[in-house]
C-alpha positions as CSV (number, residue, x, y, z in Angstrom):
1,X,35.1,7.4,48.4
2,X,32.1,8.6,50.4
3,X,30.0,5.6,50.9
4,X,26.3,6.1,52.5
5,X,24.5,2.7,53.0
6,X,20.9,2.6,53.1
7,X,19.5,0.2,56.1
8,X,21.8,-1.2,58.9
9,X,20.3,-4.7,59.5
10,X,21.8,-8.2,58.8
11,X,22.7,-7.4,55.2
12,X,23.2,-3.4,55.5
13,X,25.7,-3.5,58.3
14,X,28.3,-6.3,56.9
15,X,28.0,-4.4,53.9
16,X,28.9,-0.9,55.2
17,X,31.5,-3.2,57.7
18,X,32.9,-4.7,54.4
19,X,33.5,-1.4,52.3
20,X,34.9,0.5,55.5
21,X,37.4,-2.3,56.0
22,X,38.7,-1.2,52.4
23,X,39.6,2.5,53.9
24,X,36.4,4.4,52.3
25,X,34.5,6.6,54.5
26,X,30.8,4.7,55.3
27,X,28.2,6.4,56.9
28,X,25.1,4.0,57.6
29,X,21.6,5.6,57.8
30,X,19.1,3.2,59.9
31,X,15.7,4.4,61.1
32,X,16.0,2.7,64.2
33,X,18.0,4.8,66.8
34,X,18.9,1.8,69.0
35,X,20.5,0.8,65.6
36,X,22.4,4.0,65.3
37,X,23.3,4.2,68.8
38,X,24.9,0.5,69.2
39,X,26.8,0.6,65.7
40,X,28.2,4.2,66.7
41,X,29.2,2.2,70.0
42,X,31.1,-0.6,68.3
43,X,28.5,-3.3,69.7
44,X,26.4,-5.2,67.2
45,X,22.9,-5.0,66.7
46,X,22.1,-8.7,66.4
47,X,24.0,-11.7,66.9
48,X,25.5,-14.6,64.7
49,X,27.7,-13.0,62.1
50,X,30.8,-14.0,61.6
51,X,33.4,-11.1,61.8
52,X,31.4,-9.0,62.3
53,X,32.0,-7.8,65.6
54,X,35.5,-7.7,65.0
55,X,35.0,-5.6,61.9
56,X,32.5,-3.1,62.9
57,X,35.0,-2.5,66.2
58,X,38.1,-2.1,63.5
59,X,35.9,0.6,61.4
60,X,34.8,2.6,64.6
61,X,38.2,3.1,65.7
62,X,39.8,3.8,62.9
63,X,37.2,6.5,62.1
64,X,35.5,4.8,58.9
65,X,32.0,3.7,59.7
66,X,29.4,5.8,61.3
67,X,26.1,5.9,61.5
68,X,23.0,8.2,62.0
69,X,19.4,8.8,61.4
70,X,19.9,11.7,59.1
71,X,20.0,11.0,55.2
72,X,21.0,14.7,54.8
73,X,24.2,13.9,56.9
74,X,24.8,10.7,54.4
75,X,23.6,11.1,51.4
76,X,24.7,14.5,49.9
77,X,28.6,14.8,48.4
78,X,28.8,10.5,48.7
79,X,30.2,9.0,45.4
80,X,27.9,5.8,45.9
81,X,25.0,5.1,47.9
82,X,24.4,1.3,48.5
83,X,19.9,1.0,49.4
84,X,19.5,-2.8,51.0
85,X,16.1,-1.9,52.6
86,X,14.0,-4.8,52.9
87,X,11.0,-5.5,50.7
88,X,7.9,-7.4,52.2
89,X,5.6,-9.7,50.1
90,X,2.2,-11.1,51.2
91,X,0.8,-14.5,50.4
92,X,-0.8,-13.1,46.8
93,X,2.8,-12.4,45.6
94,X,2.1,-8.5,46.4
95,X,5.1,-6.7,47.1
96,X,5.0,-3.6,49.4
97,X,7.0,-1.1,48.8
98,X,6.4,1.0,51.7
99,X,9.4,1.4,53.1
100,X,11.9,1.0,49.7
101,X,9.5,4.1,48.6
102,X,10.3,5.9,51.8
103,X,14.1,5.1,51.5
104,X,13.9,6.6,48.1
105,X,12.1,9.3,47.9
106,X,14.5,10.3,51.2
107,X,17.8,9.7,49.1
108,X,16.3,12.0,46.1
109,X,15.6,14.7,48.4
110,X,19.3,14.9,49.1
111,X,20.9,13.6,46.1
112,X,23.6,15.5,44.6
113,X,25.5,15.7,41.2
114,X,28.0,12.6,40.3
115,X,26.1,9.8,42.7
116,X,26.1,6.4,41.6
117,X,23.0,4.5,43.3
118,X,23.0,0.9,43.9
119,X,20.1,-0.8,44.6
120,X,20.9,-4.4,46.5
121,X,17.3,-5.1,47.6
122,X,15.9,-8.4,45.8
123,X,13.4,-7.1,43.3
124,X,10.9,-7.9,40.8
125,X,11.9,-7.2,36.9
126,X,11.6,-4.0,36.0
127,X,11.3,-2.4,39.3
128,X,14.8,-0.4,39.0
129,X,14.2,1.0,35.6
130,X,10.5,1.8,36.1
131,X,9.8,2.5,39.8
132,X,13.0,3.9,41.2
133,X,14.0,6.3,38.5
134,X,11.5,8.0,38.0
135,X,10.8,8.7,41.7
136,X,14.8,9.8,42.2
137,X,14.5,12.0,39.2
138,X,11.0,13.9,40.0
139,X,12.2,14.5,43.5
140,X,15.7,15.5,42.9
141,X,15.5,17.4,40.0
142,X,18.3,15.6,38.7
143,X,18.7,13.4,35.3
144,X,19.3,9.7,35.8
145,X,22.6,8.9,33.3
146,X,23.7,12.6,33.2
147,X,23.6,14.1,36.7
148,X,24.0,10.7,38.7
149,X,23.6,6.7,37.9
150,X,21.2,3.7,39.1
151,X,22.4,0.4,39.2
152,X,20.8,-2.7,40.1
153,X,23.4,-5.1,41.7
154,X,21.3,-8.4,44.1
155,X,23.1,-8.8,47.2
156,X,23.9,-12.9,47.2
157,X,25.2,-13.5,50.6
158,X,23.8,-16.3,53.3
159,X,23.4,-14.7,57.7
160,X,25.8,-16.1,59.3
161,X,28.7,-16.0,56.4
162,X,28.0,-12.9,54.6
163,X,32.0,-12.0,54.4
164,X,33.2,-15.4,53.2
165,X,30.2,-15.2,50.8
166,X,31.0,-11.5,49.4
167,X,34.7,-12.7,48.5
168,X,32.9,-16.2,47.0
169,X,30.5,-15.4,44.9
170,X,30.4,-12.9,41.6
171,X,28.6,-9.7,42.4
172,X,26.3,-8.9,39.7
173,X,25.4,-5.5,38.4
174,X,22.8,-4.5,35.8
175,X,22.8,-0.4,35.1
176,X,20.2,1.8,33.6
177,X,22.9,3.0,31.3
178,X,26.5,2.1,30.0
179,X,28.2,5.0,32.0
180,X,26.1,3.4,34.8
181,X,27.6,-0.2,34.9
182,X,30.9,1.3,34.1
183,X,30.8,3.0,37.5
184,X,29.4,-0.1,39.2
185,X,32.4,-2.1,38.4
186,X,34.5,0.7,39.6
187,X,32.6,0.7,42.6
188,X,32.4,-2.8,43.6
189,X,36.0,-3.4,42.6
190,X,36.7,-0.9,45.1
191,X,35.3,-2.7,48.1
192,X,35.0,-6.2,47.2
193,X,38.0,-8.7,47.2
194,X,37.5,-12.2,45.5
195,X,38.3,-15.6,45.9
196,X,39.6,-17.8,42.7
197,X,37.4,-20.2,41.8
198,X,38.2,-22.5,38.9
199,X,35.0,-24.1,38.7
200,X,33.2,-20.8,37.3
201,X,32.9,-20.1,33.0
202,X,34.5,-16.3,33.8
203,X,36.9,-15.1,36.4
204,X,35.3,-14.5,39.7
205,X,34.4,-10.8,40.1
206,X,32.3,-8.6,39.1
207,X,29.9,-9.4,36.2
208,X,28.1,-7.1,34.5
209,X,24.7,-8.7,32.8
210,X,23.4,-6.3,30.7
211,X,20.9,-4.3,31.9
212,X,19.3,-3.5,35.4
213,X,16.4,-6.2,34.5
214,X,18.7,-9.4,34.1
215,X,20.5,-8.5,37.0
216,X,17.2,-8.4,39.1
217,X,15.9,-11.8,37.0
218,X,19.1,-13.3,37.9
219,X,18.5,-13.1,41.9
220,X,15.0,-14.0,41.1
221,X,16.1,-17.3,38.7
222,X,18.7,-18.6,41.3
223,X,16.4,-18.3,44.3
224,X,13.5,-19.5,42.8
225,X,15.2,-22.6,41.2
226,X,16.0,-23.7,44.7
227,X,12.2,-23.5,45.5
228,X,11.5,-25.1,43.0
229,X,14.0,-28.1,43.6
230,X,13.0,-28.2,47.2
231,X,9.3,-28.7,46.1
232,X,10.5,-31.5,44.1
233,X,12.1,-33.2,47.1
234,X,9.4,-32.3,49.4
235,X,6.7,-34.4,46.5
236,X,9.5,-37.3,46.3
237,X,9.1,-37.5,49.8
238,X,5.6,-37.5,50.2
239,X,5.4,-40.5,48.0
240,X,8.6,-42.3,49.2
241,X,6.6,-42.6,52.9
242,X,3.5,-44.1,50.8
243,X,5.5,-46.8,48.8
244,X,7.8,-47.6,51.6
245,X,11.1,-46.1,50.5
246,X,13.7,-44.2,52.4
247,X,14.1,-41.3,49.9
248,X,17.2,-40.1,50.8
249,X,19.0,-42.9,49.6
250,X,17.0,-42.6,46.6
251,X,18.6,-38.5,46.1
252,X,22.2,-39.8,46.9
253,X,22.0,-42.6,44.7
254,X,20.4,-39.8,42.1
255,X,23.2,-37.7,43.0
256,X,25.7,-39.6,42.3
257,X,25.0,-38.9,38.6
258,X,26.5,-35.9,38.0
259,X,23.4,-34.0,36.3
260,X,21.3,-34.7,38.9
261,X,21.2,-31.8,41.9
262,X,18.1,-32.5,44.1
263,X,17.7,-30.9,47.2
264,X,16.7,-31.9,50.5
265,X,13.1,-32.2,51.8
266,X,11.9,-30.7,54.8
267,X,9.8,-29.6,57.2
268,X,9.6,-26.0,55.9
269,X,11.2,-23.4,54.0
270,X,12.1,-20.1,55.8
271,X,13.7,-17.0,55.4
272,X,13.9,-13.8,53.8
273,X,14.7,-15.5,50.7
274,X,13.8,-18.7,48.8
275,X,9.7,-18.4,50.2
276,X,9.6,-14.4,49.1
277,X,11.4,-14.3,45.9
278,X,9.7,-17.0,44.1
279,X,6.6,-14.5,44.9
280,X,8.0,-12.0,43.1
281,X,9.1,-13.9,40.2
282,X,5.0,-14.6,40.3
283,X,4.6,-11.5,40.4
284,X,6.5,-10.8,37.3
285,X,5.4,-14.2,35.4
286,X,1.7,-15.0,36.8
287,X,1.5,-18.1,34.4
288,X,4.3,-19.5,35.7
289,X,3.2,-22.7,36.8
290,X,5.7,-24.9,38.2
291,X,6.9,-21.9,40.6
292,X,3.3,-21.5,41.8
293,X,3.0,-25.6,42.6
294,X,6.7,-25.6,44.2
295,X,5.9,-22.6,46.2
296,X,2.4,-24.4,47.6
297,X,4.6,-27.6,48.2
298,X,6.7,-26.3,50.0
299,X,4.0,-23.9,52.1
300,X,2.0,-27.6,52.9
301,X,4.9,-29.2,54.4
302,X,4.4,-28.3,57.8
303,X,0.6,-29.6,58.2
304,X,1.7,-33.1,56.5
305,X,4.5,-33.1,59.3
306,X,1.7,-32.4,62.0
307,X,-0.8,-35.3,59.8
308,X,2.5,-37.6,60.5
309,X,2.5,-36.9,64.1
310,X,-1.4,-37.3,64.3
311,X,-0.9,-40.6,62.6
312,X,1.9,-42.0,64.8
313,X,0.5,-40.6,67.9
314,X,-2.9,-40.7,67.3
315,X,-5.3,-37.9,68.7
316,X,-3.4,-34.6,69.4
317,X,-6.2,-33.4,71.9
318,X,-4.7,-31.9,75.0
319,X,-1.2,-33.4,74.0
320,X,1.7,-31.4,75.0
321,X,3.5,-31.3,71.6
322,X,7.3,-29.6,71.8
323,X,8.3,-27.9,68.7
324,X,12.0,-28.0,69.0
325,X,13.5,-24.5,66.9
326,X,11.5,-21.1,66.4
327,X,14.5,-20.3,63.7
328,X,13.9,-20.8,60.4
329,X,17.5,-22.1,60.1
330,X,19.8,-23.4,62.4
331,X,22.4,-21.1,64.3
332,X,19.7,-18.2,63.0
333,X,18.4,-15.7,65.2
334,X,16.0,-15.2,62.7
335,X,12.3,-16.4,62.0
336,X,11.3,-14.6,59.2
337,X,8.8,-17.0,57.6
338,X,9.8,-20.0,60.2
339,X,8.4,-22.8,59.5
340,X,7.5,-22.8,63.4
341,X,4.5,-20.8,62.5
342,X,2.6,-22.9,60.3
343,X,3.4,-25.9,62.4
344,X,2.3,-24.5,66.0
345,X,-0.7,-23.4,63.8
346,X,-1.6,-27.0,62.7
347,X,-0.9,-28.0,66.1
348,X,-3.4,-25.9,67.7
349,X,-6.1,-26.7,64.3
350,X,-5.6,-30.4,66.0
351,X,-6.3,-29.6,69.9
352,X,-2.7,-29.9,70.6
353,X,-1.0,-28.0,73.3
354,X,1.6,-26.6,71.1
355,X,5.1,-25.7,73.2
356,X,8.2,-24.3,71.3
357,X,11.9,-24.2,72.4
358,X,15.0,-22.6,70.6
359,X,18.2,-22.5,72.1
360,X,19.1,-19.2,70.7
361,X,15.7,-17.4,72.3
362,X,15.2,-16.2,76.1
363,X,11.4,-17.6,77.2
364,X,10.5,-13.8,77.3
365,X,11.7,-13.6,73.0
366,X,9.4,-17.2,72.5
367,X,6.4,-15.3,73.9
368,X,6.5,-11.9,72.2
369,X,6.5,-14.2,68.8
370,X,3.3,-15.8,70.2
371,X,4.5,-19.4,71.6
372,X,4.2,-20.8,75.1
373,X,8.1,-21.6,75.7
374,X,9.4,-25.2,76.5
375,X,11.7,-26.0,79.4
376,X,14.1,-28.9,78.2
377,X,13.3,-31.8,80.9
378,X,9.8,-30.5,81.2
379,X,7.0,-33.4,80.4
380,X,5.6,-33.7,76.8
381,X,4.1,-36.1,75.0
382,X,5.1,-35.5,71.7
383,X,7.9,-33.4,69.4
384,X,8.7,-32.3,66.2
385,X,12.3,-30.9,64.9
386,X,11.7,-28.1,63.3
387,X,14.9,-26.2,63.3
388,X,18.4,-28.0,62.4
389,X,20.5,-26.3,65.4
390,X,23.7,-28.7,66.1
391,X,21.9,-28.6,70.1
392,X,19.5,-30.8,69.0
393,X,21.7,-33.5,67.5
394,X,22.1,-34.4,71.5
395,X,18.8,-35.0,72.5
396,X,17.0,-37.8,73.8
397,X,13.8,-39.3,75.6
398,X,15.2,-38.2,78.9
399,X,15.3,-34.3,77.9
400,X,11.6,-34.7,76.9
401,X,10.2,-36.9,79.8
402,X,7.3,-38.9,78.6
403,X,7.6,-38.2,75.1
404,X,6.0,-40.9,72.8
405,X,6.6,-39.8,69.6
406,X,9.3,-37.4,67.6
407,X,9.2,-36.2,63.7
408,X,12.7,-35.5,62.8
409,X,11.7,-32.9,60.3
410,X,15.0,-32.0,59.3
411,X,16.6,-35.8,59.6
412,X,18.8,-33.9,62.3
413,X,18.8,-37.0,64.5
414,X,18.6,-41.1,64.6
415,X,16.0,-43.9,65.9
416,X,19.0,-45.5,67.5
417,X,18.7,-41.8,69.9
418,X,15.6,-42.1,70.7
419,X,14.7,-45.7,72.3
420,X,11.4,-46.3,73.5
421,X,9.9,-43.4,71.3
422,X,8.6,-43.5,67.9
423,X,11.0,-41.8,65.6
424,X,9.4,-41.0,61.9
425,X,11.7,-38.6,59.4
426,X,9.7,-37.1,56.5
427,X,10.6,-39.0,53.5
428,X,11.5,-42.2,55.0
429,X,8.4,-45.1,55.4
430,X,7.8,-46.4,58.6
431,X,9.3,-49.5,58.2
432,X,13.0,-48.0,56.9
C-alpha cells in the first residue's frame, strides 16, 4: 500500500516508522521543514522513544519512509491516509481546530478515488461524522462511502513506549459507513502486529465499535475515567493530611480488594492527554458534573502543594524555592500542561524566588519555557518534586545546600534521605 501520514511528531512518526516496518511505502507530510529534513536524514526529531531510532534508520534505508512538506506529493494515489494532527483545548473546554481544519481541507484538495482516511487525533463526539466530512467532500468533490472512506480509529499509545503499546493494546475503529470499517480492519491488520492477552473479553486486535462516534467516546471514556480517579485520590489525600493518615496505605489496603482501582495522587496532572480530553468530553456533555469537579481537583493540586510548603516553611518571601522536573512525566521531554507551570506560578503569587531543574533540559531550553534554571549544588532554601525522573530518587540535602524543606510531590523519595530537612508527601499527615 501507499501510506501518507498526516503530522510527524511523537505520535505521527512511530506511526509512519511502524507501518513502514511492515514493507508499505509511507510518506510523512510535517509542516515543519526541520522535521522533514531530519526524518529524510535518518536522525530523530525528538528524543526518548524507544526503537525508534533504530526503526526510522531501517525504513530510510530500505527505501520505505519519506517525508516532505508537500501533501500533493503524499496524498494523491495513497490507499490510506493516517491524520494525527494535534488538537488544542483552552481552559473553557473549547477546542481549536485550526490546524486539524488546515490538515483537512489540504488532504481534500488532493484526494483521489479509493482513499480510506483515518483520523487518529483524540476527538469530541461527533466531530468525524459532522466536521470532517463534510469539509473533505465540499473540497474534493468526491462522495464520502462511494468515492473514498473516513474512519475514526483513537491512537492509545503512551511517549516513550508507543511500539510495545501498538502491539498491546486493541486498536479501535469506528467508520462512517460499513464498507468504511471493513477497510479499516484491512488496514490496520495490515500494519499492526498484536500481542495475546488472555485477560481481554475478545481476541486482541482490531475492534470495530460501531460507528465513528463510539470510537471517539471510547478515547474520551478511558481518558477521562482516569481523571476522574486521579481527582478522587488527589480529594482522599487532601483529607488523609487533615485527619492524620498516610493515604497510601489506605489505596493499597483498598486495593487489595479486587474491585477497587484507585489511582495515585499527585502533584499534577500533565500531558497531552488525561487534562485535555476530559475537556472535550465537557465539551460534548456540559452537565457532566463529576468530570468537571475531577478536572478542577486535579487543576488545584499544585497551589495546595505550594500551601504545604508555605505551611512547613513558613513565609516564602524572597526564598529560593527549587522545583525539581519541568516534564510533565518522568523520562519526558515533554511539558505539555506540566504541572511546573502552575506551581512556579503559585510560587511567585507567594514572593518566592521560584528556580526549576530537569535533567532532561539544557539551562538555555528552562529559560525559553519561562523559568530561571537551577544548578544542582547551588543554595536553596526550599524544594518541591514535581516530576518523577529516576535522577531524583538520589537526591539529598547536600545537592540542595541549605535547603530546609522538600514536598515530595510525587512520593519519589524518603524522610530517611533527607536528614535535617523537613520532608512532607502529599497525602501523608505530618506525623506518618
Amino acid at each position: 500500500m501507499k501510506i501518507a501520514v498526516i503530522a510527524l511528531g511523537k505520535i505521527g512518526l512511530p506511526l509512519a516508522t511502524q507501518f513502514a516496518s511492515k514493507g508499505h511505502e509511507v510518506v510523512g507530510v510535517d509542516v515543519n521543514p526541520r522535521t522533514v529534513e531530519l526524518v529524510n536524514s535518518a536522525q530523530v526529531p525528538f528524543p526518548g522513544e524507544a526503537g525508534l531510532a533504530e526503526g526510522l534508520s531501517s525504513a530510510i534505508a530500505a527505501g520505505t519512509l519519506r517525508a516532505t512538506t508537500d501533501y500533493a506529493d503524499a496524498v494523491p494515489g495513497a490507499d490510506a491516509v493516517v491524520i494525527v494532527v494535534p488538537l488544542f483545548v483552552d481552559l473553557d473546554a473549547r477546542p481549536d481546530f485550526a490546524w486539524m481544519d488546515a490538515a483537512t481541507e489540504s488532504v481534500a484538495s488532493h484526494l483521489t478515488p479509493g482513499t480510506l482516511i483515518s483520523y487518529e487525533t483524540t476527538l469530541p463526539v461527533g466531530t468525524t461524522r459532522d466536521r470532517w466530512k463534510p469539509r473533505l467532500e465540499e473540497i474534493s468533490g468526491l462522495t464520502e462511502g462511494v468515492d473514498f472512506d473516513v474512519v475514526f480509529s483513537p491512537e492509545r499509545v503512551l511517549s516513550g513506549r508507543i511500539f510495545a503499546d501498538l502491539r498491546k493494546y486493541p486498536k479501535l475503529i469506528g467508520g462512517l459507513s460499513d464498507s468504511g470499517a471493513a477497510r479499516a480492519i484491512a488496514f490496520y491488520e495490515a500494519v499492526l502486529d498484536f500481542d495475546a492477552r488472555a485477560d481481554l473479553a475478545r481476541a486482541n486486535g482490531v475492534w470495530d465499535l460501531g460507528s465513528a462516534e463510539a470510537a471517539e467516546f471510547a478515547k474520551l471514556a478511558e481518558t477521562t475515567y482516569r481523571d476522574v480517579n486521579i481527582g478522587l485520590a488527589n480529594q482522599f489525600a487532601r483529607y488523609a493530611e487533615r485527619a492524620g493518615i498516610d493515604v497510601y496505605q489506605v489505596i493499597d489496603a483498598s486495593n487489595s480488594q479486587p474491585y477497587s482501582h484507585i489511582h495515585r495522587p499527585g502533584i499534577a496532572v500533565g500531558g497531552h492527554c488525561i487534562p485535555v480530553y476530559p475537556r472535550l468530553y465537557l465539551w460534548n456533555d456540559p452537565e457532566a458534573t463529576i468530570v468537571r469537579a475531577a478536572r478542577e481537583a486535579n487543576a488545584a493540586m499544585p497551589s495546595h502543594a505550594v500551601a504545604m510548603l508555605e505551611g512547613a516553611y513558613g513565609s516564602l518571601a524572597g526564598a529560593r524555592v527549587v522545583v525539581l522536573g519541568a516534564a510533565y512525566r518522568g523520562g519526558v521531554k515533554e511539558t505539555a500542561f506540566s504541572g511546573v507551570f502552575p506551581t512556579v506560578d503559585a510560587l511567585h503569587a507567594r514572593g518566592a524566588v521560584p528556580l526549576v531543574h530537569d535533567p532532561l533540559y539544557t539551562d538555555e531550553e528552562l529559560r525559553a519555557l519561562g523559568f530561571e534554571p537551577y544548578t544542582v549544588g547551588s543554595p536553596a532554601d526550599a524544594a518541591l518534586i514535581q516530576t518523577d525522573h529516576a535522577d531524583y530518587k538520589g537526591l539529598g540535602p547536600n545537592d540542595l545546600p541549605g535547603i530546609k524543606v522538600l514536598i515530595d510531590g510525587r512520593r519519589l523519595s524518603s524522610a530517611e534521605a533527607w536528614p535535617g530537612v523537613v520532608y512532607r508527601v502529599i497525602g501523608v499527615a505530618p506525623n506518618n
